[in-house]
C-alpha positions as CSV (number, residue, x, y, z in Angstrom):
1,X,16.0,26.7,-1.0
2,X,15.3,23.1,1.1
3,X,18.8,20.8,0.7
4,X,18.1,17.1,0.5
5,X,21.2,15.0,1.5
6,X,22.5,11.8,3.1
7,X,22.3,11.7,6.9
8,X,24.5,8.4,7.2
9,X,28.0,7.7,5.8
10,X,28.2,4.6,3.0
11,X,31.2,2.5,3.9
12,X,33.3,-0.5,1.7
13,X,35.6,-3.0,2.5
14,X,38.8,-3.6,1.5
15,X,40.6,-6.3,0.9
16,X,42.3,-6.3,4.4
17,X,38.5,-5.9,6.3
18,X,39.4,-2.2,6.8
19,X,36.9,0.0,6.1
20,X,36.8,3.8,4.5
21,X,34.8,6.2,4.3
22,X,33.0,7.3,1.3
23,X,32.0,10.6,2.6
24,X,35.9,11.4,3.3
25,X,37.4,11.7,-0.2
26,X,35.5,15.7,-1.2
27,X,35.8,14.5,-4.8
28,X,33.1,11.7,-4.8
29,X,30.6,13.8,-3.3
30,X,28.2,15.5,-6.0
31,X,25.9,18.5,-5.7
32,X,22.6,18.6,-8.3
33,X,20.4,21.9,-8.3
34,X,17.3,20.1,-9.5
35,X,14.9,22.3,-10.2
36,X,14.4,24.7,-7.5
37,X,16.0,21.8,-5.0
38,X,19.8,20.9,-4.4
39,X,20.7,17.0,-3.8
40,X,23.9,15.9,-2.5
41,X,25.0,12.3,-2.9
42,X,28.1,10.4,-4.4
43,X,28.9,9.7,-7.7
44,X,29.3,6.1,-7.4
45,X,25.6,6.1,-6.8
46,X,24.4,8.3,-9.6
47,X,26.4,6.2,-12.1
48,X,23.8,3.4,-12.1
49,X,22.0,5.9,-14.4
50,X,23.1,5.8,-17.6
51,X,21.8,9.7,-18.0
52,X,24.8,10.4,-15.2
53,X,27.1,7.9,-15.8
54,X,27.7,9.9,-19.1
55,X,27.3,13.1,-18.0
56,X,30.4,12.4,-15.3
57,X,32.4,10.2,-17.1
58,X,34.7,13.5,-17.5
59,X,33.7,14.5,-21.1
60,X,32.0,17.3,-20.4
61,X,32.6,20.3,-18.4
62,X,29.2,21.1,-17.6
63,X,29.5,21.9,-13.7
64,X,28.2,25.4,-12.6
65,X,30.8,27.9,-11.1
66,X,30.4,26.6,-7.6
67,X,30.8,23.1,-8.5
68,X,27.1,21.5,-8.7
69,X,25.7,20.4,-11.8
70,X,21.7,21.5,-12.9
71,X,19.3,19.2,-14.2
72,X,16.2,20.2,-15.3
73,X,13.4,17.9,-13.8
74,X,10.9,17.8,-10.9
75,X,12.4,17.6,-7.5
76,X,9.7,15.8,-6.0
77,X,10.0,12.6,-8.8
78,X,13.7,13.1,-8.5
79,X,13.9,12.3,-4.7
80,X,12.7,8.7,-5.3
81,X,14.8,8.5,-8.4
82,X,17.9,9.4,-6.1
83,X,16.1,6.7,-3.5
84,X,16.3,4.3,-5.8
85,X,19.9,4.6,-6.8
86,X,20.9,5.1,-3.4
87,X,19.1,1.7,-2.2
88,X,18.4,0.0,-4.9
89,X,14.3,-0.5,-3.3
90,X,11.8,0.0,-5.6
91,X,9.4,2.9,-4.5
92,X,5.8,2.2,-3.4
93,X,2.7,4.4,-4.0
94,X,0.2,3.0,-1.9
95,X,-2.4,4.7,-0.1
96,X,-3.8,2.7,2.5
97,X,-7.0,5.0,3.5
98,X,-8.3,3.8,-0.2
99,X,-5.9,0.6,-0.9
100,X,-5.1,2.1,-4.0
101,X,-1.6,2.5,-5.9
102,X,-1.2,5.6,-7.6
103,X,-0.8,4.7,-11.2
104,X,-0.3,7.9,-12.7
105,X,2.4,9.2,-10.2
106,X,4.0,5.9,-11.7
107,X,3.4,7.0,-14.9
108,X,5.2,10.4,-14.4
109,X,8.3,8.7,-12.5
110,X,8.5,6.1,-15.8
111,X,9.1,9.3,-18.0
112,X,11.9,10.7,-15.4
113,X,13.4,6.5,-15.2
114,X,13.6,6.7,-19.1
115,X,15.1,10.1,-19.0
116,X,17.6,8.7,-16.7
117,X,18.6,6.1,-17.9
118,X,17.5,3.4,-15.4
119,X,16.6,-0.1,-17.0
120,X,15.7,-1.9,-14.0
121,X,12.9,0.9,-12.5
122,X,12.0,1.1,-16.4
123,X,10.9,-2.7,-16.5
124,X,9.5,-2.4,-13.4
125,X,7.3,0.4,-13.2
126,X,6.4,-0.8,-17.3
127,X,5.4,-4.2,-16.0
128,X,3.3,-3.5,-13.1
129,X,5.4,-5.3,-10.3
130,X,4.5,-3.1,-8.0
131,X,0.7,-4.4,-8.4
132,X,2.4,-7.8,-6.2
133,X,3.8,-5.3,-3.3
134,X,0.6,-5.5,-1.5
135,X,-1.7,-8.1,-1.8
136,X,-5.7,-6.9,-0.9
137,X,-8.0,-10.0,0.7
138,X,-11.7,-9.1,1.4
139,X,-14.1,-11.2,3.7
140,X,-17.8,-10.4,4.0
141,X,-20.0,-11.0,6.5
142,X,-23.9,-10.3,6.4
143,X,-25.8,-10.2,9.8
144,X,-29.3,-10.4,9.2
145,X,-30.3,-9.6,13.5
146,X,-27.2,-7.3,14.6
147,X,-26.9,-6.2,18.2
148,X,-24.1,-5.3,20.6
149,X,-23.2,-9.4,21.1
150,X,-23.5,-10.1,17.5
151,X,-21.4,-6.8,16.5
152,X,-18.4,-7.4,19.5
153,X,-18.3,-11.0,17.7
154,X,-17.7,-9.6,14.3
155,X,-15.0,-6.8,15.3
156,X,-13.2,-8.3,17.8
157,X,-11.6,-10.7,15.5
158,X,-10.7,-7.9,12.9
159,X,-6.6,-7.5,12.3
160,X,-5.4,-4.0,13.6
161,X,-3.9,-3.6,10.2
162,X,-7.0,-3.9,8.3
163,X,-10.2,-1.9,6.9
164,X,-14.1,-2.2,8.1
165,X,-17.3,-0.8,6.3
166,X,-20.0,-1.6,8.1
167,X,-23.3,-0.9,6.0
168,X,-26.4,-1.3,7.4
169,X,-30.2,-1.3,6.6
170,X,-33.8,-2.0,7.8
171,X,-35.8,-5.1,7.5
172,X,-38.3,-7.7,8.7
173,X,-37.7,-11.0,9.8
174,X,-40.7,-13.8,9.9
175,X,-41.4,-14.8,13.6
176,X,-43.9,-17.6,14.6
177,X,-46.5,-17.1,16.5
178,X,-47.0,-20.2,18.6
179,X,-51.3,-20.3,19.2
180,X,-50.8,-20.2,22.7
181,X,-48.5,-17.3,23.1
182,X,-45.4,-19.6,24.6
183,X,-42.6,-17.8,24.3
184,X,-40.4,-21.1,24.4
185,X,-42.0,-21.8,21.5
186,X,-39.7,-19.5,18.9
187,X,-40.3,-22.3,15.5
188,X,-43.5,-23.9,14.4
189,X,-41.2,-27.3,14.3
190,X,-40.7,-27.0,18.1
191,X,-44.1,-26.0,19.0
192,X,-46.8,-28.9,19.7
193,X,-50.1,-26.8,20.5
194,X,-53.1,-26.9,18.4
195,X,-51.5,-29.1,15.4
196,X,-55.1,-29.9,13.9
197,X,-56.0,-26.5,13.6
198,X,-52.7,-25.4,13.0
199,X,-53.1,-27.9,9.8
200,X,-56.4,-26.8,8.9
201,X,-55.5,-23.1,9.1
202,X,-51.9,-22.7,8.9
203,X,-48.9,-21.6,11.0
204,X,-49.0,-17.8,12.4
205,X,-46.4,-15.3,11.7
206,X,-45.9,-11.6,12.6
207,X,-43.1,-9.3,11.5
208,X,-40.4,-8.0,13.8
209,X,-38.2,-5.2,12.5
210,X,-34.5,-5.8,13.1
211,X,-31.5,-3.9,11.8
212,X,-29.2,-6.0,9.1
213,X,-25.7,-5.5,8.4
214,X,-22.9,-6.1,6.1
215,X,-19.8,-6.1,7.8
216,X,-17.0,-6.0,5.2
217,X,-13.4,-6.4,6.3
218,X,-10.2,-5.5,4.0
219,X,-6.6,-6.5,4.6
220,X,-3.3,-5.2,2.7
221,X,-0.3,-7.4,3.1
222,X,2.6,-6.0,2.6
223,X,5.4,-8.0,0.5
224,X,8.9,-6.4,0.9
225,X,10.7,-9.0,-1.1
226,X,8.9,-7.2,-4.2
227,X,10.3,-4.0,-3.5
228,X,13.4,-4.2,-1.7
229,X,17.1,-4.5,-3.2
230,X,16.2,-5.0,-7.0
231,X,14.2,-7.9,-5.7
232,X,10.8,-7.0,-8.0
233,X,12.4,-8.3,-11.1
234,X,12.7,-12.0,-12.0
């Protein structure tokens, strides 16, 4: 059976700047068996749930014989539940292999918040807000003759924080074909041979395979003032 606990001691100050610790005074300490799982927090933190705010307030005597109290929910939802009233930061599902949230693991911790008794995770998690915690920007850039110069250009500029696809694909490009065979002659606009045949005939062109590729580049921004300290609801 794992144990899931504070590491660090939560301190107040009085009115004279002293301060004491929480962690001292036994009787403000709470044990949960959740599930299969035991948490171990204060009760001045699970009192922002209205679910525990009643079920400490003294008017039951519900606690098991060694003192903890069970609560039948899933351990793993609970742990950001228990996050949440310990910070007071909003939780964040992001994956950033795929840039996606994780709606329904939302969905499932909106049932626990409501069970609960959590208002401010409820609106929250009900109104999206976590949608603004990272913003996604896409650039695209199509190179229609790629090669080593042209690639370095393109990836060398790419933010070690973001994402690149590169697709790629065959083609053919048009290349003139100056009557003369001058190499220095790469457009028919720059090339002055044989004009009055070229007119009566028409420019020359042969095909040159190249390799074409779109390079696509996506960013995630994180914003922690949506997240952090109750600061996702206006």
């Amino acid at each position: 059976m794992s144990s899931y606990s504070d590491d660090a001691s939560r301190s107040s100050s009085s009115s004279d700047g002293a301060f004491r610790d929480s962690f001292g005074n036994r009787a403000d300490r709470i044990t949960l068996q959740v599930g299969e799982r035991r948490f171990t927090t204060l009760r001045e933190t699970l009192i922002e749930s209205e679910y525990f705010a009643a079920r400490l307030s003294g008017r039951w005597n519900d606690a098991d014989e060694d003192g903890s109290y069970f609560v039948d929910a899933n351990p793993v939802l609970f742990e950001h539940i228990l996050s949440y009233l310990r910070s007071g930061n909003f939780p964040v599902f992001f994956d950033s292999n795929t840039l996606t949230f994780d709606h329904a693991k939302y969905l499932s911790l909106l049932g626990d918040a409501r069970y609960f008794g959590i208002r401010k995770l409820i609106e929250w998690i009900e109104r999206k807000k976590y949608l603004g915690v990272v913003e996604i920007t896409r650039s695209v850039i199509v190179d229609d003759d790629v090669n080593s110069v042209s690639m370095h250009s393109h990836m060398s500029g790419v933010p070690g924080d973001s994402k690149v696809d590169l697709t790629t694909s065959w083609g053919f490009n048009k290349i003139y074909v100056c009557p003369r065979n001058l190499h220095f002659h790469p457009t028919s606009s720059t090339c002055g041979c044989d004009l009055a045949k070229r007119r009566e005939e028409g420019d020359k062109f042969r095909d040159e395979l190249v390799l074409r590729a779109v390079v696509t580049i996506t960013t995630a921004t994180f914003n922690p003032n949506c997240c952090l300290g109750h600061g996702g609801i206006d």
